[in-house]
C-alpha positions as CSV (number, residue, x, y, z in Angstrom):
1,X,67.0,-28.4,-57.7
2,X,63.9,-30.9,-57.1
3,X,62.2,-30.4,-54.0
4,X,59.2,-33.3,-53.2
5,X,55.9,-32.2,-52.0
6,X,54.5,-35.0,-51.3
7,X,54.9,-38.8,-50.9
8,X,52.1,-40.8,-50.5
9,X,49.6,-43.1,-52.0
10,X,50.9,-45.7,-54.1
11,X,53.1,-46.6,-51.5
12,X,50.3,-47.3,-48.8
13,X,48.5,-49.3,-51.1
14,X,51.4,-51.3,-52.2
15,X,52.1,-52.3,-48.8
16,X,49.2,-53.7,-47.7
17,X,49.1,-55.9,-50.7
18,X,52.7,-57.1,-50.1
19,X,52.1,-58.9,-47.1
20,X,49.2,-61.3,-49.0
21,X,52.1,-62.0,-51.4
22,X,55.1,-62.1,-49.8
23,X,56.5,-65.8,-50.6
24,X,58.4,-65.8,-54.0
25,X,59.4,-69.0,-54.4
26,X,62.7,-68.9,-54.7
27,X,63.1,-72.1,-53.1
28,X,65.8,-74.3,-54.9
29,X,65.1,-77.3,-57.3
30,X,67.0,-80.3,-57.6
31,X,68.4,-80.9,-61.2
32,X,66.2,-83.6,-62.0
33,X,62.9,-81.1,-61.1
34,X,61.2,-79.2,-63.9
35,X,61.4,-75.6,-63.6
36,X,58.2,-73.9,-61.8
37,X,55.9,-71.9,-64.5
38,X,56.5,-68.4,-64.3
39,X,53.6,-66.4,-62.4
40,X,51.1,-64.6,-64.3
41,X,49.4,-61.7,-62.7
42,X,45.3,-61.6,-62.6
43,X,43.5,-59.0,-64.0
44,X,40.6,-57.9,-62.2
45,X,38.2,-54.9,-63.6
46,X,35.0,-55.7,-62.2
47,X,34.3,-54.6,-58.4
48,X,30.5,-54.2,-56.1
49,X,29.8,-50.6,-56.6
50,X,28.3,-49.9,-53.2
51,X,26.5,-46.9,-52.9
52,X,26.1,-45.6,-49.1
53,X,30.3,-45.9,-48.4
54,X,30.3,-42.0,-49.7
55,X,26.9,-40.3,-48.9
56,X,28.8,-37.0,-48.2
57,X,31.5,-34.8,-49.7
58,X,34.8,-36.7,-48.5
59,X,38.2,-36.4,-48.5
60,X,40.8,-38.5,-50.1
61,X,44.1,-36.4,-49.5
62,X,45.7,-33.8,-47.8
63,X,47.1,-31.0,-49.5
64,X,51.3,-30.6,-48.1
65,X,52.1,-27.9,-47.3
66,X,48.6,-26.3,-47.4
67,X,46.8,-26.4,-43.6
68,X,43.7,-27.6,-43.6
69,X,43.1,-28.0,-47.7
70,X,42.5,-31.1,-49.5
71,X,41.1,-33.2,-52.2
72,X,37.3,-34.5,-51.5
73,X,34.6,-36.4,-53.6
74,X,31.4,-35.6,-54.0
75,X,28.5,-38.1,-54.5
76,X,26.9,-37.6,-57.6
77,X,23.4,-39.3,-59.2
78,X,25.4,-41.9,-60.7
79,X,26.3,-45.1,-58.9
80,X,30.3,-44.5,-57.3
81,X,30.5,-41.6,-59.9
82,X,32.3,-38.7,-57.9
83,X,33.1,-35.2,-58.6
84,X,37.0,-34.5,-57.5
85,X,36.7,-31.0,-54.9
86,X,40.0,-28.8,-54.2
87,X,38.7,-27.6,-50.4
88,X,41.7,-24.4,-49.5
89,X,40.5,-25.3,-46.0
90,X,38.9,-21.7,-45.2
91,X,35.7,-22.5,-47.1
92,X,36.7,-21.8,-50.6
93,X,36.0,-24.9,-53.1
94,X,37.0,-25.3,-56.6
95,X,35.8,-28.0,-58.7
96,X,38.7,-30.0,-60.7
97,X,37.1,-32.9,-62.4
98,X,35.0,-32.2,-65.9
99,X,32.6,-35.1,-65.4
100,X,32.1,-38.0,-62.8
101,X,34.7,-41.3,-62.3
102,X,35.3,-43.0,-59.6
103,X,38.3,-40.3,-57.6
104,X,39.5,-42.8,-55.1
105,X,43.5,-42.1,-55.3
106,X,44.6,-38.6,-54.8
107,X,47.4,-36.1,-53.7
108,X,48.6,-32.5,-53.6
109,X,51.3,-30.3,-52.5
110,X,52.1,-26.3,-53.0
111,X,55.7,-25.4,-54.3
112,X,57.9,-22.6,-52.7
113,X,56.5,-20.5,-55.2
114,X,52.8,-20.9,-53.4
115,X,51.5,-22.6,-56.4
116,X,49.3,-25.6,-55.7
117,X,49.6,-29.2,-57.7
118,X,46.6,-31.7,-57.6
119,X,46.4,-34.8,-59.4
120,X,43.8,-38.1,-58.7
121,X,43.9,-41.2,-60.4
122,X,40.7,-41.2,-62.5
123,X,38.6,-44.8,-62.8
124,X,36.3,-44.9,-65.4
125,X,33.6,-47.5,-65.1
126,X,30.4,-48.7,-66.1
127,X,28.1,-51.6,-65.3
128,X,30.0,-55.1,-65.9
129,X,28.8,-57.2,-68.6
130,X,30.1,-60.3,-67.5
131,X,27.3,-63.2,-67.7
132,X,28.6,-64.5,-64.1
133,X,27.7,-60.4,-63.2
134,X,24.5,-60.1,-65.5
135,X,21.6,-60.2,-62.4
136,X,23.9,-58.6,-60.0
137,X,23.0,-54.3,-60.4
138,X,26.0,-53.5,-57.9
139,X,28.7,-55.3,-59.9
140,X,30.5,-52.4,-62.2
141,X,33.6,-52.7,-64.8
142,X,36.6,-50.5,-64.8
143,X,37.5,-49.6,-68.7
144,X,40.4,-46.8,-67.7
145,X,42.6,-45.8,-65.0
146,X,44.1,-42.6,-66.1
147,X,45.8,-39.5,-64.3
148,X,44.6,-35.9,-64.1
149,X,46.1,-33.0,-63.1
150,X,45.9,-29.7,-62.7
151,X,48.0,-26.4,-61.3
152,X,46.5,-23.4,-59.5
153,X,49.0,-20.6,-60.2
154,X,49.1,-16.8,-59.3
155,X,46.8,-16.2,-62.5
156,X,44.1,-19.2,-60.9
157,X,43.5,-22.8,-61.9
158,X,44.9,-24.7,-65.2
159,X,42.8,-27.0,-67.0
160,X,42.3,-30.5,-65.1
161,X,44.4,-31.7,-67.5
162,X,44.4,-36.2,-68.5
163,X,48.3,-36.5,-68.3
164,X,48.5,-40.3,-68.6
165,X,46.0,-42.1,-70.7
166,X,46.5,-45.9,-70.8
167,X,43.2,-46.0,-72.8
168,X,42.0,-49.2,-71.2
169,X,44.7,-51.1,-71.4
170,X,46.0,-51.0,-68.3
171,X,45.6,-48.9,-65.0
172,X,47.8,-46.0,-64.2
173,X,47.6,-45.2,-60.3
174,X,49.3,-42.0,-58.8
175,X,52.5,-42.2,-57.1
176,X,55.2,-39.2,-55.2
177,X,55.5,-35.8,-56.9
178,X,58.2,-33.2,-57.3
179,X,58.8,-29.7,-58.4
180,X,61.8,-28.5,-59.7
181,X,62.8,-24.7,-58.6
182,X,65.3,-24.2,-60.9
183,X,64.8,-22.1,-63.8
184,X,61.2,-22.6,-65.6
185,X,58.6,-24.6,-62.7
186,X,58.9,-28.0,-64.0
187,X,56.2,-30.5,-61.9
188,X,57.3,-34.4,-61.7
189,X,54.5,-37.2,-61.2
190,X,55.5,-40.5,-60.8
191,X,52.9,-43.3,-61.3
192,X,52.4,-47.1,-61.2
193,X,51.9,-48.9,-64.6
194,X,49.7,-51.6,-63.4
195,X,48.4,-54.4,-66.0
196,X,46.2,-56.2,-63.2
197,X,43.8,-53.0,-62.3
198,X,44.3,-53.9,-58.5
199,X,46.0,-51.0,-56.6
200,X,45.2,-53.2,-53.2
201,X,47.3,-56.5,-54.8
202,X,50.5,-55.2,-56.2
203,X,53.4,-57.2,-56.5
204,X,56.4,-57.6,-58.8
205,X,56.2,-61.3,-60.2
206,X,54.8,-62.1,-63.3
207,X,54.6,-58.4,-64.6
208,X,54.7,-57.7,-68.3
209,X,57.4,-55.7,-69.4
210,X,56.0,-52.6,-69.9
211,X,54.9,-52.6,-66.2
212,X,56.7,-50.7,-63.8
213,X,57.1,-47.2,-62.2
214,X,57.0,-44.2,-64.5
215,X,57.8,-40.3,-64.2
216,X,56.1,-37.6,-66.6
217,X,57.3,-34.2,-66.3
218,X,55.4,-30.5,-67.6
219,X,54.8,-27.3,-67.2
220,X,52.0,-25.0,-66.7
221,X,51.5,-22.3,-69.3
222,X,49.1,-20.0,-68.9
223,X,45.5,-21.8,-68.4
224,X,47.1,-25.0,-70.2
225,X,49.7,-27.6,-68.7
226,X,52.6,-28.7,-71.5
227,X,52.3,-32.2,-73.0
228,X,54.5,-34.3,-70.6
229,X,57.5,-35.7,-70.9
230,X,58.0,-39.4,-69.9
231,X,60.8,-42.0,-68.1
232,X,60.8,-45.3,-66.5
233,X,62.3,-45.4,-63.1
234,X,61.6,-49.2,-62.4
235,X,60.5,-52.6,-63.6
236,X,59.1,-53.4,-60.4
237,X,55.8,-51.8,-59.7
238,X,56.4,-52.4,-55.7
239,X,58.8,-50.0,-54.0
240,X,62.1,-50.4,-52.8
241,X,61.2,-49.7,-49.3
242,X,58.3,-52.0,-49.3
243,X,60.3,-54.8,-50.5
244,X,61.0,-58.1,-48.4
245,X,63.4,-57.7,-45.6
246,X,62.1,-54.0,-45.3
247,X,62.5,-53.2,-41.1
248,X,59.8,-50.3,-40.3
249,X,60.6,-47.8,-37.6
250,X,57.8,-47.5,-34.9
251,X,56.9,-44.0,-36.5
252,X,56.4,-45.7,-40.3
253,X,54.4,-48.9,-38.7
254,X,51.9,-46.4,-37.4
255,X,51.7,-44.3,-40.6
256,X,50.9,-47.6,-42.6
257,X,48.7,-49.2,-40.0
258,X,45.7,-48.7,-41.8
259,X,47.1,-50.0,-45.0
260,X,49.7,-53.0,-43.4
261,X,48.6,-56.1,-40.6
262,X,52.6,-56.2,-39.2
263,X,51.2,-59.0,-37.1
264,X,53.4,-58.9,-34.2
265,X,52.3,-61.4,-31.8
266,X,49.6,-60.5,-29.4
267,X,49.7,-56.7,-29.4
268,X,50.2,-55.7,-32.8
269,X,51.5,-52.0,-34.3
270,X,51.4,-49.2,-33.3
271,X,49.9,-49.6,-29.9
272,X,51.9,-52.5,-28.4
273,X,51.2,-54.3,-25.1
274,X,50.1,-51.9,-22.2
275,X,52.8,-51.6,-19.8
């Protein structure tokens, strides 16, 4: 039996990039037309590193399941480098990340078993060498978007464990995550294989093969977490749900309205027109 524990991220980020790139020219050619090029995606690494959005310890995700516990970063001395914080939400803290990246994508959820999964998307950057970049200090360059993880069990915390490495050649960013409850704990992390870098621009044309949504599947064992396991679920790296012709409920458009402009006339999601 797999029971989700949470589903989040990925998803709210996809969204609000769908709606910048929602035409997909499938409008029909006469036979005397050439065919239109087929869309490449951009790749964009570099991004303004700017230092006073986080001054404090600040959180990025909610633990289900879990009242008042969460992930946080924590400013360090290095420019958008932040240490990734387990809050339990009575005071205690545990520290998950080994050394500084840039935790911006996180998520957690404890299983009937009262064991507790956290994973972040980790971003390593540095300063962008890019001559058009050279004189600018702020400008930095992502050179891996990985995925940790880590599982506190009865026995305390695993290692923060790197469970997908795409070593720089592409960006991995967290996506929903399950745990099985039959037989041995088995903890399913799906993910977004993501050849532009842009978590905040993701759409499905022009995507290299390989890109996509993946699921790895381990274990934890002892103070270590098995190697994973890994499937592809999909070629498209935008969800179903979020796809065109998707119809929101009132409840979903004001869960996304952060993340999506639904642009309804005059008085927009979630509030609506005063009566």
């Amino acid at each position: 039996m797999m029971r989700r524990i949470l589903s989040m991220g990925l998803v709210l980020a996809g969204g609000g990039l769908l709606l910048a790139a929602c035409d997909s020219g499938d409008s029909e050619t006469s036979s005397t037309s050439k065919p239109s090029p087929k869309p490449e995606i951009e790749v964009v690494q570099s991004f303004i590193c700017e230092e006073d959005a986080v001054t404090k310890t600040t959180p990025i995700a909610d633990i289900a399941g879990l009242d008042g516990a969460d992930l946080a970063i924590r400013p360090t001395e290095s420019p958008c480098q932040f240490d990734l914080i387990f809050r339990d939400g009575k005071g205690g803290e545990h520290q998950l990340s080994i050394s500084p990246a840039g935790y911006l994508l996180g998520m957690g959820g404890v299983t009937p078993d009262g064991e507790v999964l956290a994973c972040a998307s980790r971003i390593d950057h540095g300063k962008d060498p890019s001559p058009e970049n050279d004189l600018d200090a702020k400008s930095q360059r992502v050179t891996n978007v990985s995925i940790e993880c880590a599982v506190k069990t009865k026995s305390g915390w695993t290692e923060f464990k790197r469970v997908v490495d795409p070593k720089g050649k592409w960006a991995a960013w967290i996506g929903d995550m399950e745990v099985s409850t039959t037989g041995t704990t088995a903890y399913r992390v799906n993910y977004t294989h993501d050849a532009s870098f842009q978590f905040l621009n993701l759409h499905n044309e022009g995507r290299p093969k390989d890109d996509g949504i993946y699921q790895i599947e381990f274990a934890a064992n002892g103070t270590k977490l098995t190697a994973p396991t890994e499937k592809k679920l999909s070629d498209d790296v935008v969800p179903d749900r979020l796809a065109e012709g998707w119809e929101p409920t009132d409840e979903q458009k004001k869960e996304f309205a952060p993340y999506i402009d639904f642009g309804e006339g005059e008085c927009p999601a979630p509030g609506g027109c005063p009566e």
